[in-house]
DRENNULO-287606 format. One line per 3 residues: number of its first residue (from 1); for each residue x negated, y negated, z of N, C-alpha, C. Coordinates in Angstrom, 2 decimals, always signed. Atoms other than C-alpha are relative to their C-alpha. Layout:
N
NUM) X,Y,Z,X,Y,Z,X,Y,Z  ...
This chain:
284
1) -0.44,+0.04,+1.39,-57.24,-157.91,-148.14,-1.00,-0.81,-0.83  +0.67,+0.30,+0.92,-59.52,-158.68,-151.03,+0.54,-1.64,-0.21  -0.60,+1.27,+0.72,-59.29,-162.68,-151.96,-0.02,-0.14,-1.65
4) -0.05,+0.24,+1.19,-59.49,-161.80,-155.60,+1.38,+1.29,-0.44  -0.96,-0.95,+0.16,-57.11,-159.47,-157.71,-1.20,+1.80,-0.46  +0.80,-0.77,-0.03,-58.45,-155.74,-157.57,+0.73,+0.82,-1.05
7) -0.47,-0.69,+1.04,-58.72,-152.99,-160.19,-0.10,+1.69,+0.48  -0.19,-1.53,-0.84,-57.20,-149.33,-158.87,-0.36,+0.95,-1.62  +0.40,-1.09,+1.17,-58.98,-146.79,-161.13,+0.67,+1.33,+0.05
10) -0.60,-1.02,-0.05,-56.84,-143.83,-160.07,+1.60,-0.11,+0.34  -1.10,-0.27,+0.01,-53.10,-143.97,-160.53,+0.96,+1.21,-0.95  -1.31,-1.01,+0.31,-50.13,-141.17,-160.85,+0.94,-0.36,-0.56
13) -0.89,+0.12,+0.03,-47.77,-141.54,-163.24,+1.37,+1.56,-0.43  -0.42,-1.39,+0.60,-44.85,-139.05,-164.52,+1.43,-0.04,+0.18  -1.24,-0.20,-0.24,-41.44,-138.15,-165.06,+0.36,+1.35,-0.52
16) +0.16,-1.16,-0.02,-40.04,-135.40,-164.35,+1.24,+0.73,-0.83  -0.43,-0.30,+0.81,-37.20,-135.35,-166.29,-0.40,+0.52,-1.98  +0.58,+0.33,+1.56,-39.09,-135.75,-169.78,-1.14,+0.85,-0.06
19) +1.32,-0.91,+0.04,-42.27,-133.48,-168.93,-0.05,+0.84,+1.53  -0.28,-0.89,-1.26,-42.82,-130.58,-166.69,-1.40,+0.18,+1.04  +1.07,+0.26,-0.61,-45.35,-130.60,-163.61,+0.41,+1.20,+1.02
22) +0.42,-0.76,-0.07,-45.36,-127.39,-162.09,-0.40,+0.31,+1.89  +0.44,-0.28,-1.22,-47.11,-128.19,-158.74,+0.70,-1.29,+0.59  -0.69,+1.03,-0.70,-44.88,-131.01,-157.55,+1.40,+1.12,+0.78
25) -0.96,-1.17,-0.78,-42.53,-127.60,-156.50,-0.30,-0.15,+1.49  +0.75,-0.02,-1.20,-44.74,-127.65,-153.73,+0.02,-1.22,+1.02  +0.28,+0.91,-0.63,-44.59,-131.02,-152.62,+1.48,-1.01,-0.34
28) -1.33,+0.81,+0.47,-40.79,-132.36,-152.71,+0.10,-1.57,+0.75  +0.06,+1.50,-0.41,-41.65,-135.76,-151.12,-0.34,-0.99,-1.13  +0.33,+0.41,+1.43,-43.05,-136.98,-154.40,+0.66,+0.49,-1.18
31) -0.34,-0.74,+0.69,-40.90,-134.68,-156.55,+0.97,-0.46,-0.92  -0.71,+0.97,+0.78,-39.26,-137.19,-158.66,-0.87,-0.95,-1.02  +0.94,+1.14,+1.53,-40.07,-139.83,-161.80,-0.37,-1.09,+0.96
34) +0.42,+0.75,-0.29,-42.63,-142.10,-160.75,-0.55,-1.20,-1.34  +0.32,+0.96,+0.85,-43.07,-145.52,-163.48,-0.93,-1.16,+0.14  +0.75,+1.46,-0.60,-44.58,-148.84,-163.41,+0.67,-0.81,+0.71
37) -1.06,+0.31,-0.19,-41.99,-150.32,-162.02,-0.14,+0.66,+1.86  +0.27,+0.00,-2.22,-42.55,-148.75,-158.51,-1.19,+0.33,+0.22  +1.09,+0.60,-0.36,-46.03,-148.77,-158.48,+0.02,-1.52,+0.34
40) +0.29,+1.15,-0.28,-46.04,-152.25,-158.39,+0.81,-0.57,+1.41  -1.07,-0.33,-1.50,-42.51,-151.54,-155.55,-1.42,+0.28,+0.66  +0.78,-0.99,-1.03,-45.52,-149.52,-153.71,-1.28,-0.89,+0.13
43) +1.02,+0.91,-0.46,-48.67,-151.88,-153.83,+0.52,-1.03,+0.47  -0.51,+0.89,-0.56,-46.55,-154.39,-151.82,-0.92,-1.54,-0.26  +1.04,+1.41,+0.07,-48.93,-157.80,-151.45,-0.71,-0.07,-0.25
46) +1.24,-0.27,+0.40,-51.61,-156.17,-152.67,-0.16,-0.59,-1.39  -0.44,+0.86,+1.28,-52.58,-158.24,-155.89,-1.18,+0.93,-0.85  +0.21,-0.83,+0.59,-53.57,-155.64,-158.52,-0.33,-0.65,-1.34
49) -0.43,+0.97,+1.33,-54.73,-157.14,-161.75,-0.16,+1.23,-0.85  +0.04,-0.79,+1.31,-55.37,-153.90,-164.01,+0.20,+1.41,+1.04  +0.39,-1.41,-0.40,-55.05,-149.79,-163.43,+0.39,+0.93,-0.68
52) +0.20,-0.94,+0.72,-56.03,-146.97,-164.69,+1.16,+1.30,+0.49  +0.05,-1.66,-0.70,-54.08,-143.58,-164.75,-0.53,+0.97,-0.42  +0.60,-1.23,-0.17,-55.36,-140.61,-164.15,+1.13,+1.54,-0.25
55) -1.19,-1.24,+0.08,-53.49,-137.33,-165.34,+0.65,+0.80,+0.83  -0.49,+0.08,-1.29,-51.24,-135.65,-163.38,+0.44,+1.68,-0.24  -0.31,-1.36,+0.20,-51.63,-131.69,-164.19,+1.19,+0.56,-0.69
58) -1.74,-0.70,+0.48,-48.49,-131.35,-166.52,-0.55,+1.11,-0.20  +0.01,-1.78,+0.06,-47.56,-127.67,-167.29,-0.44,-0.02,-1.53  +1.12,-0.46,+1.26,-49.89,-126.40,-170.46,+0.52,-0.45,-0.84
61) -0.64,+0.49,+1.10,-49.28,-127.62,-173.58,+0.72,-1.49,-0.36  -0.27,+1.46,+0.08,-48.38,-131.36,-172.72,-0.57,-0.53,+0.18  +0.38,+1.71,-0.20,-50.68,-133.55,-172.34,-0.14,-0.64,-1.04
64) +0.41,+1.18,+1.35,-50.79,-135.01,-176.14,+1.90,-0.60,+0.72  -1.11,+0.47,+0.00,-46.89,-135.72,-175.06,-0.01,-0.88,+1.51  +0.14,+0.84,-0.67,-47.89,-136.88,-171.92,-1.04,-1.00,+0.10
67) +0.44,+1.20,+0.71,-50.29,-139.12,-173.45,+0.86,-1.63,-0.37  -1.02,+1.05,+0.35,-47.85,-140.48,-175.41,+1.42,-0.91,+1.07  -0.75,+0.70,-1.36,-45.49,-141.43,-172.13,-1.10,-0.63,+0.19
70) +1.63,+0.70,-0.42,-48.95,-142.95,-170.85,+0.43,-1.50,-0.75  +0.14,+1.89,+0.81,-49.16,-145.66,-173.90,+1.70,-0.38,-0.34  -1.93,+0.98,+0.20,-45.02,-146.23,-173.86,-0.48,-0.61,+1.16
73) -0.03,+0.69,-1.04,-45.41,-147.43,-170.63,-1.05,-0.73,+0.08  +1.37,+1.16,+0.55,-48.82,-149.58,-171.35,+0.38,-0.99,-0.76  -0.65,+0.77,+1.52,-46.96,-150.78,-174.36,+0.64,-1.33,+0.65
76) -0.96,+0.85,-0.23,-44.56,-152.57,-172.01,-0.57,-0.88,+1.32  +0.71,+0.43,-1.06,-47.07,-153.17,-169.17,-1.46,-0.05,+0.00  +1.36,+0.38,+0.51,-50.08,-154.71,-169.94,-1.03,-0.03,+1.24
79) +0.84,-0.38,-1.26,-51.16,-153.95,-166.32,-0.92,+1.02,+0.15  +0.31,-1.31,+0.23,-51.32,-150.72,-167.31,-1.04,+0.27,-1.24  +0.98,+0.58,+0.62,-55.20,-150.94,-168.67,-0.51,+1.15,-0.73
82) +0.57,-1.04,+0.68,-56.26,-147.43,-169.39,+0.37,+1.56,+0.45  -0.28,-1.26,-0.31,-55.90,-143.53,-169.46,-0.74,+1.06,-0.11  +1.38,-1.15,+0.12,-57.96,-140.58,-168.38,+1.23,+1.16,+0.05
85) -0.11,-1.36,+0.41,-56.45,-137.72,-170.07,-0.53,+1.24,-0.12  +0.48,-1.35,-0.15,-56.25,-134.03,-169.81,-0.53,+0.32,-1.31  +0.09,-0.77,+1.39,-57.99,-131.92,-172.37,-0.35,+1.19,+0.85
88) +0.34,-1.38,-0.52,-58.46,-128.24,-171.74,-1.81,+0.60,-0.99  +2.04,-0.43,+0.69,-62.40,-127.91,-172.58,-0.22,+1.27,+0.19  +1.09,-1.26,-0.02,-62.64,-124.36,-172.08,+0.74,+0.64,-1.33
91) +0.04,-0.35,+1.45,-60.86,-123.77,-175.33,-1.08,-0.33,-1.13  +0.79,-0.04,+0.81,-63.87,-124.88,-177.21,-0.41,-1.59,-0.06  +0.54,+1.38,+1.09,-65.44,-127.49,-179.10,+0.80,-0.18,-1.18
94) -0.39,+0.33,+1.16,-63.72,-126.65,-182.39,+1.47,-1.12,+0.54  -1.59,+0.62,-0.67,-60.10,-127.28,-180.62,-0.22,-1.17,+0.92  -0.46,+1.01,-1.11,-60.68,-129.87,-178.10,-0.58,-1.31,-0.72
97) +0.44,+1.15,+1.07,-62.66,-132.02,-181.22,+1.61,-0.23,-0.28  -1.11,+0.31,+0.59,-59.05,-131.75,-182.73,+0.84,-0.09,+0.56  -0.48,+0.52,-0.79,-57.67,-132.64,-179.62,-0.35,-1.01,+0.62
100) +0.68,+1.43,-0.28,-59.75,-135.67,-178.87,+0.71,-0.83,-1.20  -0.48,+0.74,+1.04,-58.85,-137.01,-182.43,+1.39,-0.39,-0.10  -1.55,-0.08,-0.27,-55.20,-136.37,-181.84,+0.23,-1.14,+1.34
103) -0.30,+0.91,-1.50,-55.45,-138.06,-178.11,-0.44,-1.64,-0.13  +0.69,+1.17,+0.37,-57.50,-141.17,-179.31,+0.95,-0.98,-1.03  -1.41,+0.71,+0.09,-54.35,-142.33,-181.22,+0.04,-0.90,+0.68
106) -0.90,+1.09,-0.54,-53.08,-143.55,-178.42,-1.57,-1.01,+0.92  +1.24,+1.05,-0.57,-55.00,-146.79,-177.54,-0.43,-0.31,+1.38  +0.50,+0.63,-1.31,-55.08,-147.16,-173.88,-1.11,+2.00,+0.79
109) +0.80,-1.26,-0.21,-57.23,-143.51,-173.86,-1.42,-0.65,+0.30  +0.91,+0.52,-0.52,-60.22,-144.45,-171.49,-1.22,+1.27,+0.51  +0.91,-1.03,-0.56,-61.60,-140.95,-170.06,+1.22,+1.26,-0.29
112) -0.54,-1.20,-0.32,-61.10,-137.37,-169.58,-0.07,+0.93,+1.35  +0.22,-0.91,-1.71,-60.29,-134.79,-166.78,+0.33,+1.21,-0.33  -0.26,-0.89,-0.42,-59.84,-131.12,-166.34,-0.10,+0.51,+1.11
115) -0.05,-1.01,-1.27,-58.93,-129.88,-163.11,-0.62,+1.11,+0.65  +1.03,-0.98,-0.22,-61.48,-127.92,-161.63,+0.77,+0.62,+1.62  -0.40,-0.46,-1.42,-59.86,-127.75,-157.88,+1.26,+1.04,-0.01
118) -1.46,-1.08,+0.42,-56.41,-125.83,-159.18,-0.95,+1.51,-0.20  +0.22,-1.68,+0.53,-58.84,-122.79,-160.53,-0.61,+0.81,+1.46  +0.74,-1.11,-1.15,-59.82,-119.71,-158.19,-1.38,+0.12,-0.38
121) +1.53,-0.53,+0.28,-62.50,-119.19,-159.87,-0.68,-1.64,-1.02  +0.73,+1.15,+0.87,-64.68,-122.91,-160.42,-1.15,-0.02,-0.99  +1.45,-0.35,+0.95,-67.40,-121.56,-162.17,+0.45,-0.06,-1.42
124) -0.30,+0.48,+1.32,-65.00,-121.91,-165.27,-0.62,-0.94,-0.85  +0.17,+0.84,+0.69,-66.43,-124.79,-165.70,-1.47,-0.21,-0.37  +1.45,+0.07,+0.61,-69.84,-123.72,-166.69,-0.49,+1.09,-0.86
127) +0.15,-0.80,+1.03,-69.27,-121.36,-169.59,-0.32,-0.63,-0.85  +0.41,-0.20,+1.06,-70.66,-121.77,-172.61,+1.43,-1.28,-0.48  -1.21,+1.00,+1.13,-67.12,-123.25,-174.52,+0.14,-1.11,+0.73
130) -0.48,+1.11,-1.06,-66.09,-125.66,-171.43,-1.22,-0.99,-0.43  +0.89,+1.48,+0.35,-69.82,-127.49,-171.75,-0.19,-0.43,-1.48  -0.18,+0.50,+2.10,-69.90,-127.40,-175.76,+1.17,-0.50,+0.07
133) -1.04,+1.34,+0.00,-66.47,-128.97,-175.46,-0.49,-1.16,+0.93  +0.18,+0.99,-1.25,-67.59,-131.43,-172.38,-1.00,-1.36,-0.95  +1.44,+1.49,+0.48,-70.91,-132.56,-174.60,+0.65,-0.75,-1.27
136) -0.41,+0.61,+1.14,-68.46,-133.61,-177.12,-0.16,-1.57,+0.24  -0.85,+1.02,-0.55,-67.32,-136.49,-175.00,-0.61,-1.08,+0.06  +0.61,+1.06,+0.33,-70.11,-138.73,-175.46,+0.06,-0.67,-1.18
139) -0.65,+0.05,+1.19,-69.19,-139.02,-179.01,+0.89,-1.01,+0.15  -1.28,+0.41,-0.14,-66.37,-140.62,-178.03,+0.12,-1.23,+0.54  +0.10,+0.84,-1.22,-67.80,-142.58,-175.62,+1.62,-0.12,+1.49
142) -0.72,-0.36,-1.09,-65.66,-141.12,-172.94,-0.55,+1.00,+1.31  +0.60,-1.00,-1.27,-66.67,-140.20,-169.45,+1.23,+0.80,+0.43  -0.56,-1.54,-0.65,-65.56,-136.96,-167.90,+0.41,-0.45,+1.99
145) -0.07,+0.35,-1.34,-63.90,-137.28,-164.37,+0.23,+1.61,+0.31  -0.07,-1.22,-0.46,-64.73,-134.29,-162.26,+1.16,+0.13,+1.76  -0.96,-0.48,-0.98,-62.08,-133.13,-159.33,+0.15,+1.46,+0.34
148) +0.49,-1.73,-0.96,-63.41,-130.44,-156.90,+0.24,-0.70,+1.56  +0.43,+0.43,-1.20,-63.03,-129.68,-153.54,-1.18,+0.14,+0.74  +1.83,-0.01,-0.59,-65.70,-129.83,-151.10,-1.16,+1.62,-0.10
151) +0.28,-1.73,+0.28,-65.88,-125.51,-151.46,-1.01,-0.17,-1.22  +0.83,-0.13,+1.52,-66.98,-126.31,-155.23,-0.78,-1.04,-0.52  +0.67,+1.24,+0.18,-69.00,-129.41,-155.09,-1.57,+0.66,-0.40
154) +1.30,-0.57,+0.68,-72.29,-126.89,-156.05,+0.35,-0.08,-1.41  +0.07,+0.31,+1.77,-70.52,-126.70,-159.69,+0.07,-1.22,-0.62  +0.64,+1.36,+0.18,-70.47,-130.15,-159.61,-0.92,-0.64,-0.88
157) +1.14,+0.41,+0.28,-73.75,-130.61,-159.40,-0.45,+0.52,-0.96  +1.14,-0.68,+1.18,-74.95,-127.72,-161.78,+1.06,-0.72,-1.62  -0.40,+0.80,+0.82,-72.45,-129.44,-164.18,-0.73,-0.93,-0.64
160) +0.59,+0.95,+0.22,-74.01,-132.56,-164.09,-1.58,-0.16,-0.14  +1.38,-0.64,+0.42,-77.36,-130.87,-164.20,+0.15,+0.30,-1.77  +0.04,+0.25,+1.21,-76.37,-129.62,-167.38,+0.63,-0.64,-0.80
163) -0.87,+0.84,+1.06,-74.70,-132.20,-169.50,-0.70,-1.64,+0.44  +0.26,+1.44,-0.12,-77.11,-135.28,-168.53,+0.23,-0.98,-0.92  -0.63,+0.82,+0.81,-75.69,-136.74,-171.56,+0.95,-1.06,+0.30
166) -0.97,+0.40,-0.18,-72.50,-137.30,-170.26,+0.33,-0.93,+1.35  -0.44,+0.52,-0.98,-71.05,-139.91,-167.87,+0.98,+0.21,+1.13  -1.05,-0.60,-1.40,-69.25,-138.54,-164.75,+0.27,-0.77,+0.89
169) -0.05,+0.90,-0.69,-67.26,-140.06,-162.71,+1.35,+1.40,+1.26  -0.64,-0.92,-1.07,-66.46,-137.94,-159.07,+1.05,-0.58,+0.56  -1.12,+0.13,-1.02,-62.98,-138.26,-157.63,-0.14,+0.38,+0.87
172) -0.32,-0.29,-1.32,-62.02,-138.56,-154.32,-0.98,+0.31,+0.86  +1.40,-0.11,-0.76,-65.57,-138.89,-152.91,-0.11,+1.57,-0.08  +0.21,-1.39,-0.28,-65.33,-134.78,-153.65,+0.89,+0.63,+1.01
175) -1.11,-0.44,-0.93,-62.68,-134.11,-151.14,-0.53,+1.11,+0.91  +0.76,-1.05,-1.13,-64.56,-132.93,-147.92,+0.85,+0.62,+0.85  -1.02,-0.39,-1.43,-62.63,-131.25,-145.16,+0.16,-0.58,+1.18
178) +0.10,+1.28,-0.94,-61.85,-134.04,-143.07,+0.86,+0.67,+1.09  -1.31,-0.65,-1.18,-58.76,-132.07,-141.56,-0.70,+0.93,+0.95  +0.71,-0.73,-0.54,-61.42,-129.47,-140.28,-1.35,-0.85,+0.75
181) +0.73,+0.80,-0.90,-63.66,-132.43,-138.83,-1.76,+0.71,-0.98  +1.36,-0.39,+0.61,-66.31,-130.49,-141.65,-1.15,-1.07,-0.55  +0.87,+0.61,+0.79,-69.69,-132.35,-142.58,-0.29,+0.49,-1.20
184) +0.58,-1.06,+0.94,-71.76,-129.88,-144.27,+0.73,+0.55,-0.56  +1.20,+0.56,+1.21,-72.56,-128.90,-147.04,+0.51,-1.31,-0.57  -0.30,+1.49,+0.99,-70.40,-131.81,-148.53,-1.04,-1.44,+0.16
187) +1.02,+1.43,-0.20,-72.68,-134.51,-146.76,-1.17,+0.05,-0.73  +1.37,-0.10,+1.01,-75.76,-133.06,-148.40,-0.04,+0.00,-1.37  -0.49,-0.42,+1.40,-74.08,-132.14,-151.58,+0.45,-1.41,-0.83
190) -0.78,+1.75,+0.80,-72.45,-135.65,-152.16,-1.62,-1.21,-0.15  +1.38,+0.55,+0.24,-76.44,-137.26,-151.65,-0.60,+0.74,-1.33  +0.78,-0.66,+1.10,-77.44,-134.74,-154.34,+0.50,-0.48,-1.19
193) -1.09,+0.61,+1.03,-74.81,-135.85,-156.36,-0.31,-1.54,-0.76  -0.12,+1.35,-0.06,-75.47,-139.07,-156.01,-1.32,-0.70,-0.68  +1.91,-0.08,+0.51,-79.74,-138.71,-156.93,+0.90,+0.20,-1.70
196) -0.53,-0.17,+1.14,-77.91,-138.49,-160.92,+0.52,-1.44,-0.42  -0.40,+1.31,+0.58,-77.85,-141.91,-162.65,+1.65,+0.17,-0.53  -1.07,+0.37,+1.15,-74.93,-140.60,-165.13,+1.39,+0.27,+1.57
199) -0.85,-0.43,-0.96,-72.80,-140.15,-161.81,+0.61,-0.95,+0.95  -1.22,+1.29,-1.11,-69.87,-142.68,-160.28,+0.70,+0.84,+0.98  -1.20,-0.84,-1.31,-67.79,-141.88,-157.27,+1.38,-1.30,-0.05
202) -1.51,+1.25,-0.74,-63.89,-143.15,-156.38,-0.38,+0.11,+1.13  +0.02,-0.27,-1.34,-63.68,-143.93,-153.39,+2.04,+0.13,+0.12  -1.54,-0.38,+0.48,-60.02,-142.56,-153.70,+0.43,+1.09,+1.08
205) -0.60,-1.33,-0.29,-57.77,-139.80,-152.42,-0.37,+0.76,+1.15  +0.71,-0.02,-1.35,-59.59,-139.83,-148.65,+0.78,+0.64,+0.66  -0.73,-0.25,-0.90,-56.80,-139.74,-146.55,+0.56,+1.72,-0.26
208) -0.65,-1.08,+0.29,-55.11,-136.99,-148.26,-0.86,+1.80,+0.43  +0.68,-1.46,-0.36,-58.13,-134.34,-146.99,+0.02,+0.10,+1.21  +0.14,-0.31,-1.34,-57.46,-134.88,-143.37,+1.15,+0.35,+0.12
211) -1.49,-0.77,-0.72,-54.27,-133.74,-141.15,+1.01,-0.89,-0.93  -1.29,+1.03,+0.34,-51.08,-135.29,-142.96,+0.42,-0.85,+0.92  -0.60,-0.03,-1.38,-49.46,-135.45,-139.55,-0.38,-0.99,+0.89
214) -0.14,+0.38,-0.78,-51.55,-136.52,-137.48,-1.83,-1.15,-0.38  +1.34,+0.40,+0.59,-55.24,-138.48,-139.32,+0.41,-1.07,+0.64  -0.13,+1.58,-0.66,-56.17,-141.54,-137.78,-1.41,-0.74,-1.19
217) +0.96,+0.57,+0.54,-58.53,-144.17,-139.69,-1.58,+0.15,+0.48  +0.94,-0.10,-0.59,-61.37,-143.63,-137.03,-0.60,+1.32,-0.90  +0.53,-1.48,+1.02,-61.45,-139.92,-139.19,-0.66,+0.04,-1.37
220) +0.03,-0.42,+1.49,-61.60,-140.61,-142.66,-1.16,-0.66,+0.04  +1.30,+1.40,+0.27,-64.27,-144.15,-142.17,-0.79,+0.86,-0.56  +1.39,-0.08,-0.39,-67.30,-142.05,-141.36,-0.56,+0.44,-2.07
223) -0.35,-0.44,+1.38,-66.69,-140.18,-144.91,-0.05,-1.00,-1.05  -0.05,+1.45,+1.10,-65.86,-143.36,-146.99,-1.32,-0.74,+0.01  +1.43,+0.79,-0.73,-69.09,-145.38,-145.29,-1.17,+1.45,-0.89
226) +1.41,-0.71,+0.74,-71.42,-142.20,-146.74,+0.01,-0.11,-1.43  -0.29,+0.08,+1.74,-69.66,-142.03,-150.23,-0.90,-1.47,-0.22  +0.30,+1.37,+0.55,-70.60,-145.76,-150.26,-1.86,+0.15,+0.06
229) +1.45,-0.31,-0.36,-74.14,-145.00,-148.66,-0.73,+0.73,-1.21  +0.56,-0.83,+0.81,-74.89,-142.44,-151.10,+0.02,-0.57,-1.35  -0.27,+0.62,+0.77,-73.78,-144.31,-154.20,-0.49,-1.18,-0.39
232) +0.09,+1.09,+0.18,-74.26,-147.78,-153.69,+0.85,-1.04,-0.47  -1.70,+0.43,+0.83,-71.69,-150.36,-154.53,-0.60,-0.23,-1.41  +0.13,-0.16,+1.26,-73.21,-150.17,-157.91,+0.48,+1.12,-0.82
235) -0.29,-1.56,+0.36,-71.74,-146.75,-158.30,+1.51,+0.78,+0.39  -1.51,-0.47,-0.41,-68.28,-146.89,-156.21,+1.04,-0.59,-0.23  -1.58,+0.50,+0.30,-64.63,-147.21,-157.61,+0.58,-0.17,+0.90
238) -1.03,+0.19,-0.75,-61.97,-148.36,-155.62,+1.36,+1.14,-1.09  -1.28,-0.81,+0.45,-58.71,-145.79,-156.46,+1.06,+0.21,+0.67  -0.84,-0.23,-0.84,-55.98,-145.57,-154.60,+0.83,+1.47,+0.57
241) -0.53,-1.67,-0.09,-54.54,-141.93,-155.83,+1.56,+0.37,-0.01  -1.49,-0.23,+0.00,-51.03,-142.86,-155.97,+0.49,+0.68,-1.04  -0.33,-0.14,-0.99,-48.68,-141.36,-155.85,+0.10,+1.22,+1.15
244) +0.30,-1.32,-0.54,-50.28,-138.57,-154.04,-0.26,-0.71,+1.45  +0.02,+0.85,-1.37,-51.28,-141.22,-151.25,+1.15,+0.28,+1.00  -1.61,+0.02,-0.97,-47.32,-141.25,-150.57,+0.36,+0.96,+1.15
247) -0.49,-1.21,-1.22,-48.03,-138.10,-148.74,-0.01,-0.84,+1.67  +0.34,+0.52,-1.28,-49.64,-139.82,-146.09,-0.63,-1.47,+0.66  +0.47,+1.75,-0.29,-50.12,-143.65,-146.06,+0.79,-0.95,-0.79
250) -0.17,+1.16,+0.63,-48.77,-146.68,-147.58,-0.91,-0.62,-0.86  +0.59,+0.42,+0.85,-50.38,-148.23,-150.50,-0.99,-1.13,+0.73  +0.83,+1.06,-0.28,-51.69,-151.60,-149.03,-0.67,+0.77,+1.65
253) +0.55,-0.59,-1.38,-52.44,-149.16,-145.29,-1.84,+0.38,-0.76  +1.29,-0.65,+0.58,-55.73,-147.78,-147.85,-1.09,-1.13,-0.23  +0.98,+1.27,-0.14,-56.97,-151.06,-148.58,-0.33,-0.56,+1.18
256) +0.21,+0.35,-0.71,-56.74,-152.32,-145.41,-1.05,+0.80,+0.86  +0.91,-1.07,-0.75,-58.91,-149.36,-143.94,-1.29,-0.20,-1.08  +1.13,+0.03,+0.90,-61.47,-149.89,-146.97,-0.37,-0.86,+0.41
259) +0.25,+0.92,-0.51,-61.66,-153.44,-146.03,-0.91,+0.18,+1.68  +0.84,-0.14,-1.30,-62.76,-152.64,-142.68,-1.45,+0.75,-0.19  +0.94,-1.19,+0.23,-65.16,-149.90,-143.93,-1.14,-1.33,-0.60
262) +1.14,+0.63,+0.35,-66.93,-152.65,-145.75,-0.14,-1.40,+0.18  -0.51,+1.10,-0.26,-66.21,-155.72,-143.96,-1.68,-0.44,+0.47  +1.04,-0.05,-0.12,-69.92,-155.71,-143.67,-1.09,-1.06,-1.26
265) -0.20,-0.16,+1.24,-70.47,-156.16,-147.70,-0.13,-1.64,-0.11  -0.34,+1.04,+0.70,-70.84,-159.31,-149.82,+1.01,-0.40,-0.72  -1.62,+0.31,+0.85,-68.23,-160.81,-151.80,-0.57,+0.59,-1.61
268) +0.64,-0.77,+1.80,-70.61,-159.44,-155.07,+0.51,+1.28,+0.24  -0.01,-1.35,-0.17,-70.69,-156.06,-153.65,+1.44,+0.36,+0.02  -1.50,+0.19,-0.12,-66.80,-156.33,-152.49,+0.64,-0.03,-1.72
271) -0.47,-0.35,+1.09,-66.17,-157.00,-156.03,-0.46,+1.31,-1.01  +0.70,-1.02,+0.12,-68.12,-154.64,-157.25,+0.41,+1.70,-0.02  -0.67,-1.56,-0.61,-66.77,-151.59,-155.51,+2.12,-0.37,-0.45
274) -1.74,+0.23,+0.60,-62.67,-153.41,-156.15,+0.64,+0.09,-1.20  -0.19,+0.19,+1.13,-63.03,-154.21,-159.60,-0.98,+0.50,-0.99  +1.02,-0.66,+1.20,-66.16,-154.40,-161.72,-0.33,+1.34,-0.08
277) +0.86,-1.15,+0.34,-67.34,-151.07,-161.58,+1.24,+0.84,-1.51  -1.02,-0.53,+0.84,-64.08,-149.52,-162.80,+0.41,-1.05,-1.60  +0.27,+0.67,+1.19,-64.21,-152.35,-165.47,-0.52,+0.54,-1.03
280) +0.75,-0.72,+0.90,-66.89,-150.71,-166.91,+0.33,+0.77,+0.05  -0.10,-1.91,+0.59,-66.77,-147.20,-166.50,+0.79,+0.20,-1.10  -1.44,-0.77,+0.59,-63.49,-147.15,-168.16,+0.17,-1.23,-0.88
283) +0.34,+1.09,+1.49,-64.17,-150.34,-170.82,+1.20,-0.45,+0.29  -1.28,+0.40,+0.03,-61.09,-152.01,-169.43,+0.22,-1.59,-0.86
């Protein structure tokens, strides 16, 4: 366990009474309102001083309303430091300008995301409207968080090929196929990734690509240890991913396996990868 307080750059919030989410059908272990209030139940001893959430795919047409849930619950929990909201960038530039302006309201708006791993077809995200909305985002001074799996980690890259403007920041180390024991291409793909100054990694949402069932820590390390390799702790978030974690670990079980991963590490670097980075990225 960290001797300072750490800052989780990727948290789930949502209720499901008040907004509709679509793909939680699928997954009735989580299929209920999650608040601040049991996050803080769920990081047990873990001493958390700020965190970010991360959007949580509502069904079309909500995220200015699930925004606004976002900064009610900030309002009352000053833990609760910042928010990387959805925008749908392949409607344009004209519309997603007048959906930035609309979202920027609410004050704890830190980044943006569109879901790239939900589509069949990832190449969406290298039309024409998607990057003229994307290059808005510097404007704004808001980095873009990309979320692919390891299949689409080439659009990734040609992403971040074109839009060197913009600041990216990769979830979930790219989500390799850990459950399939797969390296390649992700091992090469996540170094390529990584050769791109404007480009951060979480080290987030690990566990969740191996077996549910039956993953052991010896599985996920080797994976976490390259993200870090490839990156540098000048370049890696700590995230936790709750509460998508809940599938398959305990909140403080993730730290304790990170800890080991870099029990190697300085207490600079240690902070570094816990806190500061996500400090910055996300101007907490």
């Amino acid at each position: 366990m960290p001797d300072f307080p750490i800052v989780d750059s990727h948290v789930h919030l949502y209720d499901v009474k008040r907004l509709g989410y679509a793909w939680l059908q699928a997954v009735p272990k989580i299929n209920r309102t999650y608040v601040t209030g049991d996050f803080h139940t769920a990081r047990g001893n873990v001493d958390v001083d700020r965190y970010v959430f991360a959007e949580v795919s509502v069904n079309p047409g909500l995220h200015l309303e699930e925004a606004r849930f976002v900064q009610e619950l900030a309002d009352r929990d000053p833990k609760l430091a910042g928010m990387i909201a959805h925008l749908q960038l392949e409607k344009g530039p004209s519309a997603v300008e007048e959906d930035i302006v609309a979202i920027k309201k609410f004050r704890s708006l830190r980044g943006i995301r569109r879901l790239i791993e939900i589509e069949r077809n990832p190449a969406f995200c290298l039309e024409p409207p998607f990057l003229a909305a994307l290059k808005l985002l510097p404007k704004h001074n808001l980095p873009f968080d990309i979320c692919v799996k390891q299949f689409a980690m080439t659009y990734a890259i040609e992403l971040v090929k074109r839009c060197p403007e913009v600041s990216f920041v990769l979830d979930h180390i790219g989500k390799p196929d850990i459950k399939n024991g797969l390296r390649e291409p992700w091992w090469s793909q996540l170094r390529e990734l990584a050769s791109f100054p404007n480009v951060v990694c979480k080290l987030s949402g690990v566990i969740s690509e191996a077996d549910h069932g039956s993953w052991t820590a010896a599985q996920v390390k080797p994976y976490m240890a390259h993200a870090i390799e490839c990156f540098g702790f000048d370049r890696i978030l700590y995230g936790s991913d709750w509460t998508v974690s809940e599938l398959t670990h305990r909140y403080p079980d993730w730290v304790a396996i990170i800890d080991e991963v870099v029990a190697g590490a300085s207490n600079t670097e240690k902070r570094k990868l816990y806190r500061d980075n996500a400090i910055r990225t996300y101007r907490l």
